[in-house]
MIKOLTI-591978 format. One record per residue (C-alpha): residue number from 1; residue in three letters; x negated, y, z. Coordinates in Angstrom, 2 decimals. Example, Ala and Ser with C-alpha at 12.3 -4.5 7.8 and 13.67 -1.06 7.14 Angstrom:
2
  pos  code        u        v        w
    1   Ala   -12.30    -4.50     7.80
    2   Ser   -13.67    -1.06     7.14
END
This chain:
233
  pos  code        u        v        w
    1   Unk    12.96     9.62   -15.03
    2   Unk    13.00     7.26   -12.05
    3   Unk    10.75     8.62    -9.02
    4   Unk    10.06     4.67    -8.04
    5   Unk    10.78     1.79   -10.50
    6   Unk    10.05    -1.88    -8.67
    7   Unk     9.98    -4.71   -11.24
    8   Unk     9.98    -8.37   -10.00
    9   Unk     7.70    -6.87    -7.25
   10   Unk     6.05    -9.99    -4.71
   11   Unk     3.56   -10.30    -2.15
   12   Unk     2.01   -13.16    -0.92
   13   Unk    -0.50   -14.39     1.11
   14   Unk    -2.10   -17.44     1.64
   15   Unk    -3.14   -18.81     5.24
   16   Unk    -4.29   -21.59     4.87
   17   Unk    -1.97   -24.38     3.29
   18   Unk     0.22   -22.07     3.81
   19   Unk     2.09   -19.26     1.01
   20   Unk     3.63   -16.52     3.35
   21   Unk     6.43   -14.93     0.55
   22   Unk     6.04   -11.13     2.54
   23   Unk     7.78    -9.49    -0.54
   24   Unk     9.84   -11.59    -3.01
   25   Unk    10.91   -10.70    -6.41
   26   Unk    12.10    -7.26    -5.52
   27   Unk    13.88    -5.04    -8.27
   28   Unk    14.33    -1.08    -6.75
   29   Unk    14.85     1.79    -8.71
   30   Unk    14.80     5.26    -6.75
   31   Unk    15.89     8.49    -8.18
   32   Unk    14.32    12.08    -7.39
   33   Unk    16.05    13.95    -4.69
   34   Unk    17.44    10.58    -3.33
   35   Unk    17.22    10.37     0.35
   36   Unk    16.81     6.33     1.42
   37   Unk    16.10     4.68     4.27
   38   Unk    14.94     0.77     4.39
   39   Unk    16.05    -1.35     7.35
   40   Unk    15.19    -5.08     8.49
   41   Unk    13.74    -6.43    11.85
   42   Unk    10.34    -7.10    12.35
   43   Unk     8.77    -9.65     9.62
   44   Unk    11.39    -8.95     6.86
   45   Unk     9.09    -6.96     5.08
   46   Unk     9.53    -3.71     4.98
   47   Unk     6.57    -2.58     5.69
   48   Unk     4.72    -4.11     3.07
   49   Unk     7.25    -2.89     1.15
   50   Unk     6.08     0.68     2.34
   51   Unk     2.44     0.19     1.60
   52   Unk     3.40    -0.81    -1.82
   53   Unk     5.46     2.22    -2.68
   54   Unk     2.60     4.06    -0.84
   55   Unk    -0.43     2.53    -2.97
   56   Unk    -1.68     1.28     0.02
   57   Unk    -1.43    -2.28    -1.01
   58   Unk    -0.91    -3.89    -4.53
   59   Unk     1.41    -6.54    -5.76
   60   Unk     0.44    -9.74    -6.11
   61   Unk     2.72    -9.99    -9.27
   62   Unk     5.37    -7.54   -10.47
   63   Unk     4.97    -4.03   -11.82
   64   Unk     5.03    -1.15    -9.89
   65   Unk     6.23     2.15   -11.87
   66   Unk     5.52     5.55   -10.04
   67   Unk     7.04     8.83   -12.08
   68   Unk     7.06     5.92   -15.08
   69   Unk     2.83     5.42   -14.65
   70   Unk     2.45     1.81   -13.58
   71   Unk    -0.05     1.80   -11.02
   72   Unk    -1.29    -2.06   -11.32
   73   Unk    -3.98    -0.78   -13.81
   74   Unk    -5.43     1.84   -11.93
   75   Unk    -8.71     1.82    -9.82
   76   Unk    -9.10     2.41    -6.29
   77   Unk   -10.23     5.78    -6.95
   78   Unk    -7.28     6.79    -8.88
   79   Unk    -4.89     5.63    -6.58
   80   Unk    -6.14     7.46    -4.10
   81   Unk    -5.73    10.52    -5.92
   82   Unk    -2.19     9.33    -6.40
   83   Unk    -2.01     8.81    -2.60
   84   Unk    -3.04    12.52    -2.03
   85   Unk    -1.31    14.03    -4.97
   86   Unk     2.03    12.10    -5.06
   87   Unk     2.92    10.63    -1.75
   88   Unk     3.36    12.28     1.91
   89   Unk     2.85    10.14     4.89
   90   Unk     4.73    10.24     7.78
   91   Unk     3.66     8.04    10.66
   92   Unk     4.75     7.18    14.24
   93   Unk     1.83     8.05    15.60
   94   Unk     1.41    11.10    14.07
   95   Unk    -2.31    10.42    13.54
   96   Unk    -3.62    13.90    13.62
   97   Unk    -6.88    14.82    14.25
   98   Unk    -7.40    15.55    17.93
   99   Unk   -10.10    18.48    17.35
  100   Unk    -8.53    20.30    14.54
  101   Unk    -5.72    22.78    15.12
  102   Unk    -2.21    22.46    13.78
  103   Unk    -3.26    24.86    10.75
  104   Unk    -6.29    22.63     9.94
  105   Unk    -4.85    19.28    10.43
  106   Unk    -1.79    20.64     7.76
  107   Unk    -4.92    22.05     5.62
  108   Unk    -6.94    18.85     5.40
  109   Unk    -4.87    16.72     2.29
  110   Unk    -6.09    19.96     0.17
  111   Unk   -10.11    19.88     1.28
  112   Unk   -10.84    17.60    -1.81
  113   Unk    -8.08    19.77    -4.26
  114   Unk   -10.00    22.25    -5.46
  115   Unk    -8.51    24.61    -3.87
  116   Unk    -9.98    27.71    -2.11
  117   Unk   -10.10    28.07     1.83
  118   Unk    -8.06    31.34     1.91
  119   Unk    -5.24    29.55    -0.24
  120   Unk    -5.46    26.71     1.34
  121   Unk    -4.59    28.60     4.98
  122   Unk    -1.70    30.58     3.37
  123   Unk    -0.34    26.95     1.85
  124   Unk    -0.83    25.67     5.22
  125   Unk     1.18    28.15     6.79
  126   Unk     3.87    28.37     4.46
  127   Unk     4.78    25.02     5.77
  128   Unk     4.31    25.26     8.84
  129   Unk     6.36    27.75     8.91
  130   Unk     9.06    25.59     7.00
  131   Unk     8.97    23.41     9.83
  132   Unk     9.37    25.99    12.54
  133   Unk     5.95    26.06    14.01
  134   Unk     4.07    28.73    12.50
  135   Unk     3.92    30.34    16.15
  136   Unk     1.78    27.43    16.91
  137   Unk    -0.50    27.11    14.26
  138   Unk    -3.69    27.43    16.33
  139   Unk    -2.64    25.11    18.97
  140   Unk    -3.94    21.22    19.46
  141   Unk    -2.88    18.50    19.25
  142   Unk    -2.73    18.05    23.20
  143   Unk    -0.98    21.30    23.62
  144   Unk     1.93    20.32    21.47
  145   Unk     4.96    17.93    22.68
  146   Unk     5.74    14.69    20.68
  147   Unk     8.36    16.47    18.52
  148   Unk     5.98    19.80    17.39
  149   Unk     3.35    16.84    16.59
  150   Unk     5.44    14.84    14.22
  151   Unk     6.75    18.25    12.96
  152   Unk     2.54    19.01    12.04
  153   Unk     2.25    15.54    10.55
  154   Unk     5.43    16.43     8.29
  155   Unk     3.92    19.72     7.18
  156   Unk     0.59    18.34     6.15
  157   Unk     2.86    15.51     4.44
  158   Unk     4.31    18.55     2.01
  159   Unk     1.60    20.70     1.97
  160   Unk     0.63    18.57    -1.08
  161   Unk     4.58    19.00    -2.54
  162   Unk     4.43    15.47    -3.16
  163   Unk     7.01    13.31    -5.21
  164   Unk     8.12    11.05    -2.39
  165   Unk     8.06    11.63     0.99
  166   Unk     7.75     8.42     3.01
  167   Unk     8.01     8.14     6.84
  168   Unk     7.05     4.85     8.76
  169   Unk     9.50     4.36    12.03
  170   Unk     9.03     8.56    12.27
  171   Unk    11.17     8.36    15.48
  172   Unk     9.49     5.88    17.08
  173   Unk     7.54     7.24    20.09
  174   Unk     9.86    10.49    20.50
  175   Unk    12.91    11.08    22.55
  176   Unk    16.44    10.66    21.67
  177   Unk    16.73    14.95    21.77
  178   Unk    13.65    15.43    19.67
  179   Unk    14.58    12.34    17.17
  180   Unk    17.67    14.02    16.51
  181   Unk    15.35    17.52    15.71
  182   Unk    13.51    15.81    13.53
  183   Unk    16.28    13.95    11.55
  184   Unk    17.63    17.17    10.86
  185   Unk    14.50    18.34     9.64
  186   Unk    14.47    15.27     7.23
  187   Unk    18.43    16.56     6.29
  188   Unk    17.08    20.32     5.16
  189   Unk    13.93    18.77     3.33
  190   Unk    16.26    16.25     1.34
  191   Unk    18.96    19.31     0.76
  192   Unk    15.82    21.10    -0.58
  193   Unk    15.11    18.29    -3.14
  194   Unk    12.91    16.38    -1.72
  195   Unk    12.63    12.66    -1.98
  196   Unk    12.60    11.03     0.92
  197   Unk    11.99     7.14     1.97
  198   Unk    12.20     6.15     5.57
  199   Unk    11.28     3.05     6.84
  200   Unk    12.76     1.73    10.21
  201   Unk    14.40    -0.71    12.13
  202   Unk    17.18     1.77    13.93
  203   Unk    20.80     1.49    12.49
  204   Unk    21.28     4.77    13.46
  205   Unk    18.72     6.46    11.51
  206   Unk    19.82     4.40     8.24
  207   Unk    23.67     6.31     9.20
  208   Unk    21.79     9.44     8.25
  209   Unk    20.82     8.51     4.82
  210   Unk    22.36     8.11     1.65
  211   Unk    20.89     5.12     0.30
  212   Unk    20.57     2.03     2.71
  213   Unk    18.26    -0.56     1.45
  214   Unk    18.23    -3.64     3.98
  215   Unk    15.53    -6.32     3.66
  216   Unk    15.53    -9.94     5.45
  217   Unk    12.80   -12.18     4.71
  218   Unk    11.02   -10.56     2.04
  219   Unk    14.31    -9.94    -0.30
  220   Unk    16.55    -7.41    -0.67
  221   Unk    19.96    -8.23     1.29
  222   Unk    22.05    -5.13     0.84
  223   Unk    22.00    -1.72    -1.01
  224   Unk    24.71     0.42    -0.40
  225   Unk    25.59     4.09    -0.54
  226   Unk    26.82     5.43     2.78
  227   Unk    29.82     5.18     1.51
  228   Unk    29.79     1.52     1.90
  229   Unk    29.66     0.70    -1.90
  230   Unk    26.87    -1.18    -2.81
  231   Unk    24.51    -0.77    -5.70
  232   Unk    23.63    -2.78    -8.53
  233   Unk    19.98    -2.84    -9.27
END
């Protein structure tokens, strides 16, 4: 079964007199265990394209198939539980709470799982550990560098063991050492089996991949293996 299945996907918004085409007609089809990364300059639409994927933001026509459920019909409810169930975020900024500890900000996707506090730690600190920073599980925020905070924000992305993993511009505000550390995190986690889908706007991070989707003005442009042979959709 596909992990992601995009069917004459669009987004559009109206401003005014006005129909701005962010996403147009896009077909996509991602497999588990594949390891993508989806390119264009500012304004061609890649990140809608991300919120979409992520359930952050709904077609406005299209179907949207996640692990073969199409997610159009669902409530706002139940896509949050697909949100915290099925997807790990990855973001630039890291956006981790400033007053919780490393272990707590991993722990917090599993508050509302059911889950109980003692499991929860041990969860918490198996991937923490996974990421190389169980030594600094009771540290801030603030007393961590850029890298060991994106490395926090990946372990509470797959503390959940989520279906995709999807990182927005995850290199952005680090260094070109610690992006490098952190790329080759991404490597292990996809030669683990992990899906992975990065969204960016560095040629150098798509090099790293083996799926390069490009998008220019709301359309998919090129998909190619890293091989250089494209894909047929």
């Amino acid at each position: 079964m596909h992990v992601i299945e995009l069917q004459s996907v669009s987004k559009h918004y109206v401003m005014g007199q006005y129909v701005i085409k962010a996403i147009d007609e896009v077909n996509l089809i991602i497999g588990p265990n594949e390891y993508t990364v989806i390119i264009g300059s500012s304004g061609s639409g890649k990140s809608t394209l991300m919120n979409i994927i992520g359930c952050l933001d709904t077609p406005t026509s299209g179907r949207y198939l996640l692990n073969g459920e199409n997610v159009g019909g669902l409530t706002q409810a139940e896509l949050a539980d697909i949100r915290n169930q099925e997807i790990g975020f990855i973001f630039q900024s890291f956006n981790l709470l400033p007053r919780a500890t490393a272990l707590q900000n991993v722990m917090q996707p599993l508050i509302y799982s059911g889950i109980r506090l003692s499991h929860r730690r041990d969860e918490a600190m198996r991937v923490l550990e996974r990421v190389g920073l169980a030594d600094r599980a009771d540290h801030l925020p603030n007393q961590l560098s850029g890298g060991q905070r994106q490395r926090v924000a990946i372990a509470r992305a797959l503390v959940t063991e989520p279906s995709i993993l999807l990182a927005d511009e995850p290199t952005g505000n680090l260094d070109t050492q610690t992006s490098t550390e952190i790329l080759a995190l991404f490597d292990a986690l996809h030669a683990d089996g992990q899906t992975l889908i990065l969204v960016t706007h560095e040629p150098e991070i798509a090099k790293r991949s083996e799926r390069v989707i490009r998008l220019r003005d709301g359309k998919i442009v090129e998909d190619y293996v890293n091989d250089g042979q494209p894909r047929s959709h």
